[in-house]
VEXGUKOL-602483 format. One record per residue (C-alpha): residue in one letter; y, x, z. Coordinates in steps of 0.25 Angstrom, whole numbers, plus 5000, padded with zeros to 4 digits. Last residue first. Layout:
% VEXGUKOL-602483
AYXZ;...
//
This chain:
% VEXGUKOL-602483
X511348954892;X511949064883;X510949094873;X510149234874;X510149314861;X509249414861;X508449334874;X508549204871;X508149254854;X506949324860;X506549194869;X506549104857;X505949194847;X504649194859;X504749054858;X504449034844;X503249154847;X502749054858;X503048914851;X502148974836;X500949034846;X500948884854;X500848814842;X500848904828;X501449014825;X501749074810;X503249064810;X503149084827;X502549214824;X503749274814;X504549234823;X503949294835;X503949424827;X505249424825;X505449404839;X504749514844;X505349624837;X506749554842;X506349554856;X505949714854;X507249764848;X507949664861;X507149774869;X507249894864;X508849854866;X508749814881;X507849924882;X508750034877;X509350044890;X510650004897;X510149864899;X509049914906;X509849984917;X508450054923;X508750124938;X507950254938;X506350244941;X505950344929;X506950434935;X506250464948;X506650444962;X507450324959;X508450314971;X507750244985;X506750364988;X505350344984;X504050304992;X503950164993;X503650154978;X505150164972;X505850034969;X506049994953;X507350054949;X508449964947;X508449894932;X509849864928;X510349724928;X509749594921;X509249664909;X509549584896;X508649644884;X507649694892;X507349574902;X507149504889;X506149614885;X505549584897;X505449434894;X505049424881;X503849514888;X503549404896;X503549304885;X502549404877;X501549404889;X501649254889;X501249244877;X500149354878;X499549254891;X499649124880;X498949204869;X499549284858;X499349274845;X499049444841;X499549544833;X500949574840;X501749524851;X501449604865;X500849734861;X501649744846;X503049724858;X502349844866;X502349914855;X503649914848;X504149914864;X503350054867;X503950104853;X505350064859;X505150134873;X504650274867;X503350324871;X503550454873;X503150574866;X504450654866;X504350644879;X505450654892;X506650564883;X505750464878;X505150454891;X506350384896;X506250264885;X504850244889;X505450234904;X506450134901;X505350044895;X504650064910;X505750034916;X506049924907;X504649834911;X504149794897;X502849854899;X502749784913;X503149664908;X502049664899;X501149694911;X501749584920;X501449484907;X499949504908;X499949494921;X500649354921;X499649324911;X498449364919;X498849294932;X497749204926;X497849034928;X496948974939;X495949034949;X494748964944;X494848924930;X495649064930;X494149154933;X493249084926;X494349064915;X494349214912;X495849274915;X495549424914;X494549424903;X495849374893;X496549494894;X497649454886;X498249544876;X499149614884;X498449674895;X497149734890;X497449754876;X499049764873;X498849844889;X497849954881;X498749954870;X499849994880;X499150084886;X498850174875;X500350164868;X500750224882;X499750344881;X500050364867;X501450374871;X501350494881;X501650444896;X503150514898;X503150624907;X504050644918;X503950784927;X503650874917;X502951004919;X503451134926;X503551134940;X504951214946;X505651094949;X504551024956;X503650924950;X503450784949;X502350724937;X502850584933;X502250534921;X502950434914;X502350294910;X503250194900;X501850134897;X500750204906;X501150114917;X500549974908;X499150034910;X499350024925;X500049904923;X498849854917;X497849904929;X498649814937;X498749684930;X497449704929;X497349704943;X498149584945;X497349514937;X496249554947;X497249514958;X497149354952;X495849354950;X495449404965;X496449294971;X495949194961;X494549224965;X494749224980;X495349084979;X494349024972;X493848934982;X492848964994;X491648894998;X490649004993;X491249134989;X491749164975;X492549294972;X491549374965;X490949264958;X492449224953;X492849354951;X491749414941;X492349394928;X493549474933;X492849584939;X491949644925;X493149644917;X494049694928;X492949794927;X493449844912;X494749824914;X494849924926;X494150024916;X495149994905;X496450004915;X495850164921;X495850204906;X497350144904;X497950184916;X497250334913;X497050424925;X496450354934;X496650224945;X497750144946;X498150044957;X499750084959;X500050174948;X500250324947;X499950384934;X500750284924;X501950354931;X502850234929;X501850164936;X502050214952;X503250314949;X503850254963;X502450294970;X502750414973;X501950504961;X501050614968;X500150714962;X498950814965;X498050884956;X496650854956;X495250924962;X496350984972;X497351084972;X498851044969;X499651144961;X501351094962;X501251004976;X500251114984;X501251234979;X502451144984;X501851134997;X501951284998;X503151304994;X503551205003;X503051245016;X504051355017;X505251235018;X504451145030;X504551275039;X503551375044;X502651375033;X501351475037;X500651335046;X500751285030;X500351135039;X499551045028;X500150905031;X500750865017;X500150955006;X498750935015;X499050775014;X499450785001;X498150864995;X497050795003;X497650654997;X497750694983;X496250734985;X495850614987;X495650484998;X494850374995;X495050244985;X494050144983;X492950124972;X492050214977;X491750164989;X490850044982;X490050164976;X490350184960;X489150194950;X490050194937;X489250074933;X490349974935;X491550044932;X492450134940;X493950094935;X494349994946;X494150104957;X494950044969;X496350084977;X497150174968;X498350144973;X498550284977;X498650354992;X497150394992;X497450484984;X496650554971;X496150414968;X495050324964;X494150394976;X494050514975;X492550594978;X491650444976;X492650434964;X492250554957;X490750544961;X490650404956;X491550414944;X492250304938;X493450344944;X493250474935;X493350394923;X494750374925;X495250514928;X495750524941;X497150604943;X497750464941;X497550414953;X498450494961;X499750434953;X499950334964;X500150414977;X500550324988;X501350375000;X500750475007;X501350515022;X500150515031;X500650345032;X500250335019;X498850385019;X498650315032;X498750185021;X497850255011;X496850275021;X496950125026;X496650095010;X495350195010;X494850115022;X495149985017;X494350005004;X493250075012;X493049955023;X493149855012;X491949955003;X491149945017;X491449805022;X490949755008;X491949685000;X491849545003;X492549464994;X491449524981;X491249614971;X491949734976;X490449784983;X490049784968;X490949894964;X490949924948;X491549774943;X492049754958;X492849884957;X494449834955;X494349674957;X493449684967;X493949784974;X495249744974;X495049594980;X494249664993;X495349754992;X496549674994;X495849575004;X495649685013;X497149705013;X497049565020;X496949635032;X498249735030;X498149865035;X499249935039;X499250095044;X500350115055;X501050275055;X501650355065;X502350495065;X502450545051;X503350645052;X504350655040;X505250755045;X506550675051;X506250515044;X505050535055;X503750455049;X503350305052;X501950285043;X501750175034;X500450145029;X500150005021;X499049905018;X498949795010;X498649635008;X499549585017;X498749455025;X498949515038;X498349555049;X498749695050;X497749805053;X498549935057;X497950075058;X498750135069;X499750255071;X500150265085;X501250325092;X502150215087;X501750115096;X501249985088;X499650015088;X499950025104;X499250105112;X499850085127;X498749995132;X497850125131;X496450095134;X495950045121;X496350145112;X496650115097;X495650165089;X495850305082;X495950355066;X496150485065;X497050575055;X497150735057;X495650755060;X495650895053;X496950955046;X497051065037;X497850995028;X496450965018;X495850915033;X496950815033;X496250735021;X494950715031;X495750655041;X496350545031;X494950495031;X495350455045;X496050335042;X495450265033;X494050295040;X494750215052;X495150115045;X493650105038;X493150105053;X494049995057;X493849895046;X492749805054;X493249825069;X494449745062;X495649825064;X496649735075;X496549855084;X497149935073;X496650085071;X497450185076;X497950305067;X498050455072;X498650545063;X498250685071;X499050775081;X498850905084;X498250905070;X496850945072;X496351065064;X495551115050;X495751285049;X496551335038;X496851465047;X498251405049;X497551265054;X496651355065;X498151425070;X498951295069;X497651225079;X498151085083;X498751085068;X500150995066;X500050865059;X501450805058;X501250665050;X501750655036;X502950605030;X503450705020;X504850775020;X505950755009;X507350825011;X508650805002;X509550904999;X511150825000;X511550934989;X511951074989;X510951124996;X510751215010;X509951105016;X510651045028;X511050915022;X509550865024;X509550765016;X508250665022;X506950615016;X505750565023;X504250575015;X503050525011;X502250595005;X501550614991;X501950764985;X502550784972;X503850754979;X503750844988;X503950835003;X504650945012;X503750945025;X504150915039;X504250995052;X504150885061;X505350825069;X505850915081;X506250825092;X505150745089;X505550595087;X505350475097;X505050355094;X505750215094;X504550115090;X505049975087;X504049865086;X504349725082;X503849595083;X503949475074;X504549345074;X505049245064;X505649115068;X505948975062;X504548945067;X504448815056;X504248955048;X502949005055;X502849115045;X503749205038;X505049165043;X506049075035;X507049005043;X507049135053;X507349155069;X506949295070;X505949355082;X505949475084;X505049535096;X504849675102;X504149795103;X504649935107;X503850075107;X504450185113;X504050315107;X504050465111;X503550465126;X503050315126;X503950185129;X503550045126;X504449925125;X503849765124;X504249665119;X505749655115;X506249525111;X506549415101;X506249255102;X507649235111;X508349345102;X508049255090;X508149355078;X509249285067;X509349195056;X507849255046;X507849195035;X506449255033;X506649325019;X508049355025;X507649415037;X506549485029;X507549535018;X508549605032;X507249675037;X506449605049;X505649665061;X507149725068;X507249845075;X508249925070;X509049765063;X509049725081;X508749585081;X508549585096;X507349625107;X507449785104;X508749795105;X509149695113;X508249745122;X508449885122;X509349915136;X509550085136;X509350165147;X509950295145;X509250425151;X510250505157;X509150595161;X508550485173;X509050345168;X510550305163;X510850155164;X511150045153;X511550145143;X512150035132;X511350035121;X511850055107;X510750005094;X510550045079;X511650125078;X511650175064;X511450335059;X512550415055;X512250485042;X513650535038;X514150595051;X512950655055;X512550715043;X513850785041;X513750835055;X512650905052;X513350965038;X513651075049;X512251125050;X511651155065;X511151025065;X510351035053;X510550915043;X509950785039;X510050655033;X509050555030;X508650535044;X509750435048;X509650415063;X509650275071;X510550255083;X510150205096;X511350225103;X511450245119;X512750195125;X513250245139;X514050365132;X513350375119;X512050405118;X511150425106;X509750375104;X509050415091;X508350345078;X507450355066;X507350245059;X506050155056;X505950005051;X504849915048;X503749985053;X502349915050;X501449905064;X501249755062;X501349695048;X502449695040;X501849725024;X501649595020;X502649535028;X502949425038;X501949315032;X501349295048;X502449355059;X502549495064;X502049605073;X502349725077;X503349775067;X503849915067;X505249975071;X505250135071;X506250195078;X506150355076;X506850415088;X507750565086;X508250625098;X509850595100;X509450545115;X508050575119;X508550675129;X509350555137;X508150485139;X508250325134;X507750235145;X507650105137;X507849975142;X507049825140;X507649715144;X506649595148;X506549635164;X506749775164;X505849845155;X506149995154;X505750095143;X505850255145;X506250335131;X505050445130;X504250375138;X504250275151;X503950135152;X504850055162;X504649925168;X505749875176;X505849815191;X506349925196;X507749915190;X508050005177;X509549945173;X509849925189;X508950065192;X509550145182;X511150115187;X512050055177;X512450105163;X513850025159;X514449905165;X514749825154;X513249815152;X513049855138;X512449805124;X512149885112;X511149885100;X510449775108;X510949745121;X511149825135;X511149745147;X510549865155;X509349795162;X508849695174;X509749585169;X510249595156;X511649645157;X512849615149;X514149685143;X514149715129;X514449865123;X515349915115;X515950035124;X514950105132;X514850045144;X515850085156;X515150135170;X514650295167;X513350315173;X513350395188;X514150295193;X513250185196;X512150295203;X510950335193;X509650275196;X508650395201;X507650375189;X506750285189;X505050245186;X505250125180;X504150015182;X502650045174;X502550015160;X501050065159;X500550215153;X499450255142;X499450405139;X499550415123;X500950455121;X500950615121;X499850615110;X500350495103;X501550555101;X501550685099;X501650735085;X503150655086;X503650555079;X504050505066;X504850395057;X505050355043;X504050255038;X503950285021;X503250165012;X501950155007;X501450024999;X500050005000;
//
C-alpha cells in the first residue's frame, strides 16, 4: 500500500530504560516554596480563574491573577502523580505538568495518533495511525511557559553568524502559553493541561480542515470532550483524550448529531545529540528528511537529504569490524496485536522476522524480532510510543499500510505501527484467483487454504515492515525478470516474482498451467534488491568517522552493484511514464507478460460461476469477482498502454556516463499499439460471456475499453512523444502516433456497440484538445517526491500553448471526412452513429452559441 513519510524519532534507549512497570501512586513533594519566594503579577495576557484544587490555567494560556502560588495548594496531597521524564499530576479533573527546568529548549517530538474512531471514519484511519507530527520545545518566559513548535527545514551551526538569520526568518508557531501555576524542586514549572489536551486545540485535533467540512462538523462540545488518562515514563508522556464534534453529517450514527473519536498525543523526548545520519542518494530507495542547511560553504541555499532508518549500532564494534555477525544493541522490536487472531499469528510473526535474515547481509544478526505483548506488565500499552506493534484493525478497508515516526533532525526511525486491515484477506482470496487460479488449483475456490492465505499475508506484513525500515516502494524491480523466467520452478521457487519485495508485484499471472509451480510459488518473497538497500542503508563503515567520508563509498555501491542482477530504483512518481516501473506488473516486456496474463484470464473467466457458487447464496460473489477481473484486464492494458509515449528514466551522477531520459524506440511503441487495436480495441468478446453478465448484469467491459482509449489520448503522454522528439532521432513522433492511433480506432471495420462507444470517447478527448479548460498542473507525485515537479516529464502542461490543440482539430477533420463518406453508404444504426459523429466534429470545430 501506499507509503507516506512520518517524521519523528527517539532515542536508542527507550524501551530499555522504560520497561519497569510502576502504579500512579500520590505526590512525593518537594519542600513548598514560601508566597514570596515566586514573583506575585501573572505574566501579561493572561485570564483570571482558578479551578478548584489546581492552577486555573487554560488551554493555550490562561492564568490565576495571582501569579504562581505555593506547590503544596496547586500539588495538594490528595493528588495522584506519575513521575518520569516531565512529572504528571492528577488533581481532581485537572491535570498539570511538572516541566524540569533542564528540559527547557530540549527538543520534543509531539506526535498525535488516533486511538479510536467512529464506523465509515476513513479507509486508512484506523487506530494507531499518526495523524499529525511536529517537533516541538518548551520555552519559558518570565512565569509563562511556551510550547512552541520548531521548524526543521532549516538549519545552521550555532557557532555560525547566519544563526541568527535562521532564527529570525524561521520562527516556529505557538502552539500553547501556560501560566506557571507553582514552581517544584529545580525551578521545575507546573503547568495546567487540561484545556489543552481536553479542547478543540487545531496541534492536537482528530479531524483535518476537509473532514470537518466532509462532516459538517459546527463545533467540539466541550461537555462531550475530555482528557482521559496521562501517562509519564523517563523519555515520553503519553496522553489520551476524547473529541467529540457536534456535526449535521457524521460518518455514522447521523440521528446522533455527533462525532466522537479518541486521540492519542505522545510528547517525546529527543537525544540531546541526534543520530549521526546518512546522506541519501537518489538512485537509492529510502525514505528521507530534507532540510537547508545555510552553513554549508556554497553559494546557494545547499540542500541536505538524510535517509530514515532506525539506529543499529553493533554490541561487539570490534567483532563487527573483523566482519563478524552481531547483536545490535538495540534490535526493531515489533508486537504482535492482541486482537490477531490465534490463526494469523504465526504468518505475522514469519512477516516480521524474515526481515532478520536481510540484516545478516549488513552485518547484523537477529536485528528485527517479533514478541508477544506481556502479560504481567499493566504499563505495556500498544498506543505508548515505546513500542512498535503489528496492528489488526477491524475494518472493512481493503489494505495494509506501514508508516514509521522518524526524527525531522537526522532521520532516526524511532517508532513505527504496522496495519492490517481484516478485510484485506478478502483482496487476496479475490486476487488469486483471478491471477493464478488457471496454474494454481489452491486459488480455485473462496476458501483459500490456510497455508497459501497464511503466506500471501505473511509476504504483505513483510512488505509493510518493509516501509516502515525506510523503503518506499520500488516499481521498476520487476522488470529485471525476464518473462519466461517466472515460469520457472527453480527461478521463482529462489525469487519470488520480483527482485524486491517492495514492488506491486504481488502474484504470478504469467506462469501457465503445466509450468509445474507450487502454490507458494505464485507470491511474492523478498530478493536480492532487498539484501543490497538494507546493507547500503545500515551497514556501519566503522573506518568512516563522519557522515561525508562515507559517501564515497556508498556511492561505489550506488554506481557498480553486485549481485546476480544489477540494482535500480525509480520513486514511485515515474510509475507508468517509465513503461519499467508500473504498479502490478511483472517482466521485462509489457506486451509478453500481457499475452501470458491473457491466455489464463481465458481459462479463469469461463470458470467464475463454478468457482464462486456456494450452496444457499446469490451471485453476489460472482459479480464482485467479475467485476475485479475486468479490472484486471484493464490493468494489464494499461501496462501495454505505458509503452506509448514511455521514457526510460536511468539516474545518474554528474560524472556517470550514459543518458539519463530515453525515449521507448518507435517499433516498440508501434508494437504495443497493434497489440492494444487486437486485444483492447476490437472488442474482446471472451471477456463479457453471457453466462457470466446473464447473471451479474451488463459488463464493465465498455467502460474499460473507453478508459484505455483515453488513456492513449491523455496529453501528458502526447506531450511526452513530442518531448522525445528532441532526445532521439528515432522517436515516435506525436503526429505519426495520431495518424495511427485515428487508423486503430476508425478504420477497416463496422463497429459494434462497445467500439462506438469507444469512438465517442475519443471524440471527447480530442474535444478536450481543441478547448482545454486551463493548464494542466502536474499530476501529484507517488507519496515520496518533494511538492515542485522533481523531473521534467512531470512539468505543469499548458495544453493550449501546445501543438496538441492544432494535431488535434487536423485529427477531428480526418475523421469527419470519413464519417461522411460512411454515413453516405450506412444503413440503421451504423448510418445514425457516423451521422452523429459529423454532428459532434462540426460542435466542437465550430461550436454554436447556446
Amino acid at each position: 500500500m501506499r507509503s507516506r513519510l512520518w517524521l519523528g524519532f527517539l532515542a536508542a534507549a527507550v524501551v530499555s530504560a522504560s520497561c519497569a512497570p510502576k502504579a500512579a501512586t500520590p505526590a512525593a513533594r518537594p519542600t513548598p516554596r514560601a508566597d514570596g519566594e515566586a514573583p506575585a503579577a501573572a505574566p501579561s495576557g493572561g485570564s483570571a480563574g482558578a479551578s478548584s484544587g489546581a492552577s486555573g490555567a487554560s488551554a493555550g494560556g490562561g492564568s490565576a491573577a495571582r501569579g504562581p502560588r505555593p506547590y503544596a495548594q496547586v500539588v495538594p496531597a490528595r493528588a495522584v502523580t506519575d513521575t518520569g521524564a516531565i512529572t504528571v499530576h492528577k488533581v481532581d479533573e485537572r491535570w498539570l505538568l511538572e516541566v524540569p527546568d533542564s528540559l527547557f529548549r530540549r527538543d520534543f517530538l509531539l506526535v498525535g495518533r488516533i486511538a479510536a474512531v467512529p464506523a465509515n471514519f476513513g479507509a486508512f484511519l484506523p487506530a494507531g495511525v499518526s495523524v499529525q507530527e511536529r517537533l516541538v520545545r518548551w520555552e519559558r518566559q518570565g512565569d509563562r511557559v511556551i510550547l512552541r513548535s520548531i521548524g526543521a527545514e532549516a538549519v545552521a551551526a550555532d557557532s555560525l553568524p547566519i544563526a541568527q538569520a535562521v532564527a529570525s526568518n524561521y520562527l516556529g508557531a505557538i502552539l500553547a502559553a501556560f501560566p506557571v501555576a507553582a514552581y517544584g524542586r529545580d525551578s521545575a514549572a507546573v503547568v495546567d493541561v487540561t484545556e489543552f489536551f481536553g479542547g478543540d486545540t487545531p496541534a492536537l485535533s482528530g479531524l483535518t480542515t476537509a473532514q470537518r467540512e466532509q462532516y459538517k462538523v459546527r463545533r467540539l462540545d466541550p461537555a462531550r470532550s475530555f482528557v482521559n488518562a496521562v501517562r509519564s515514563y523517563p523519555l515520553n508522556v503519553e496522553v489520551r483524550h476524547t473529541q467529540t464534534f457536534e456535526a449535521t453529517a457524521p460518518p455514522s450514527d447521523r440521528s446522533g448529531g455527533a462525532l466522537t473519536l479518541e486521540m492519542r498525543q505522545s510528547l517525546v523526548l529527543l537525544p540531546r545529540e541526534p543520530m549521526r545520519p546518512r546522506f541519501a542518494d537518489p538512485r537509492a530507495g529510502f525514505f528521507g528528511v530534507e532540510r537547508i542547511n545555510y552553513g554549508l560553504d556554497e553559494q546557494k541555499a545547499a540542500t541536505e537529504s538524510f535517509i530514515a532508518r532506525w539506529r543499529l549500532e553493533p554490541r561487539d564494534p570490534a567483532a563487527y569490524a573483523r566482519g563478524e555477525l552481531v547483536e545490535p544493541v538495540k534490535p526493531i522490536i515489533y508486537y504482535i496485536d492482541p486482537a490477531t487472531p490465534a490463526r494469523w499469528r504465526p504468518y505475522v510473526r514469519m512477516g516480521v522476522e524474515d526481515w532478520s535474515r536481510v540484516f545478516e547481509k549488513a552485518g547484523f544478526r537477529n536485528a528485527v524480532r517479533a514478541m508477544d505483548p506481556p502479560t504481567n506488565d499493566p504499563e505495556w500499552d500498544p498506543e505508548d510510543i515505546r513500542y512498535s506493534v503489528v496492528r489488526w484493525s477491524a475494518s472493512t478497508t481493503r489494505n495494509a499500510q506501514g508508516p514509521s515516526t522518524v526524527d525531522p533532525r537526522s532521520g532516526e526511525i524511532i517508532e513505527s505501527d504496522i496495519v492490517w486491515y481484516h478485510n484485506h484477506m478478502r483482496s487476496y482470496r479475490n486476487r488469486l484467483m483471478i491471477e493464478t487460479g488457471a496454474a494454481n488449483p489452491a486459488a480455485r475456490t473462496l476458501d483459500i487454504p490456510e497455508e497459501l492465505m497464511g503466506e500471501t499475508m505473511r509476504q504483505v506484513i513483510t512488505h509493510e515492515v518493509g516501509h516502515a525500515l525506510g523503503l518506499p516502494h520500488n516499481m521498476i524491480a520487476s522488470s529485471s525478470f525476464p518473462v519466461d523466467s517466472l515460469r520457472s520452478v527453480s527461478f521463482t521457487r529462489r525469487y519470488g516474482v520480483s527482485a524486491t519485495i517492495m514492488d506491486y508485484a504481488r502474484q504470478n499471472y504469467i506462469a501457465q498451467p503445466g509450468d509445474g509451480l507450487a502454490a507458494k510459488d505464485f507470491i511474492r518473497r523478498l530478493g536480492p534488491w532487498d539484501e543490497f538497500i538494507i546493507e547500503w542503508g545500515y551497514r556501519v563503515f566503522p573506518d568512516a568517522p563522519t557522515p561525508e567520508s562515507e559517501r564515497p563509498r556508498l556511492d561505489r555501491m550506488l554506481s557498480n552493484p553486485s549481485g546476480p542482477m544489477p540494482y535500480r530504483y525509480l520513486p514511485q512518481y515515474l510509475s507508468g511514464i517509465d513503461p519499467r516501473s508500473q504498479t502490478e506488473d511483472l517482466g521485462d516486456d509489457p506486451v509478453a507478460a500481457t499475452t501470458y496474463a491473457l491466455a489464463n484470464l481465458r481459462r479463469v473467466v469461463p470458470n467464475l460461476p463454478a468457482w464462486t457458487a456456494r450452496a444457499g447464496e446469490t451471485d453476489e460473489d460472482l459479480t464482485e469477482l467479475y467485476r475485479e477481473t475486468v479490472g484486471m484486464w484493464r490493468t494489464y492494458m494499461g501496462h501495454v498502454a505505458s509503452i506509448i509515449g514511455g521514457v526510460s528514466v536511468d539516474p545518474r551522477t554528474a560524472v556517470q556516463p550514459g543518458a539519463v531520459y530515453a525515449p521507448v524506440p518507435r517499433a516498440r511503441q508501434q508494437r504495443a499499439l497493434a497489440f492494444l487495436a487486437e486485444n483492447a480495441i476490437d472488442t474482446p468478446e471472451w471477456m463479457a460471456p453471457a453466462a457470466i453478465t446473464s447473471r451479474t448484469g451488463p459488463s464493465p467491459l465498455p467502460q474499460a475499453q473507453a478508459a484505455i482509449v483515453q488513456a492513449l489520448l491523455d496529453p501528458r503522454r502526447l506531450d511526452r512523444l513530442s518531448m522525445s522528439q528532441e532526445m532521439s532521432a528515432s522517436a515516435y513522433p506525436v503526429d505519426d502516433y495520431l495518424a495511427d492511433l485515428r487508423r486503430v480506432v476508425w478504420a477497416g471495420r463496422t463497429p459494434d456497440a462497445n467500439l462506438r462507444g469507444v469512438q465517442r470517447v475519443y471524440l471527447d478527448r480530442l474535444a478536450s484538445l481543441v478547448n482545454p479548460a486551463a493548464p494542466q498542473a502536474a499530476p501529484p507525485g507517488g507519496g515520496e517526491g518533494p511538492s515542485e515537479p522533481p523531473s521534467p516529464l512531470l512539468a505543469p502542461l499548458n495544453v493550449a500553448r501546445s501543438d496538441l490543440p492544432a494535431l488535434a482539430r487536423g485529427e477531428l477533420r480526418s475523421i469527419r471526412a470519413a464519417a461522411q463518406a460512411n454515413a453516405a453508404g450506412g444503413t440503421g444504426i451504423q448510418r445514425a452513429h457516423w451521422a452523429d459523429v459529423v454532428a459532434r466534429i462540426d460542435e466542437i470545430l465550430e461550436p454554436t452559441n447556446r
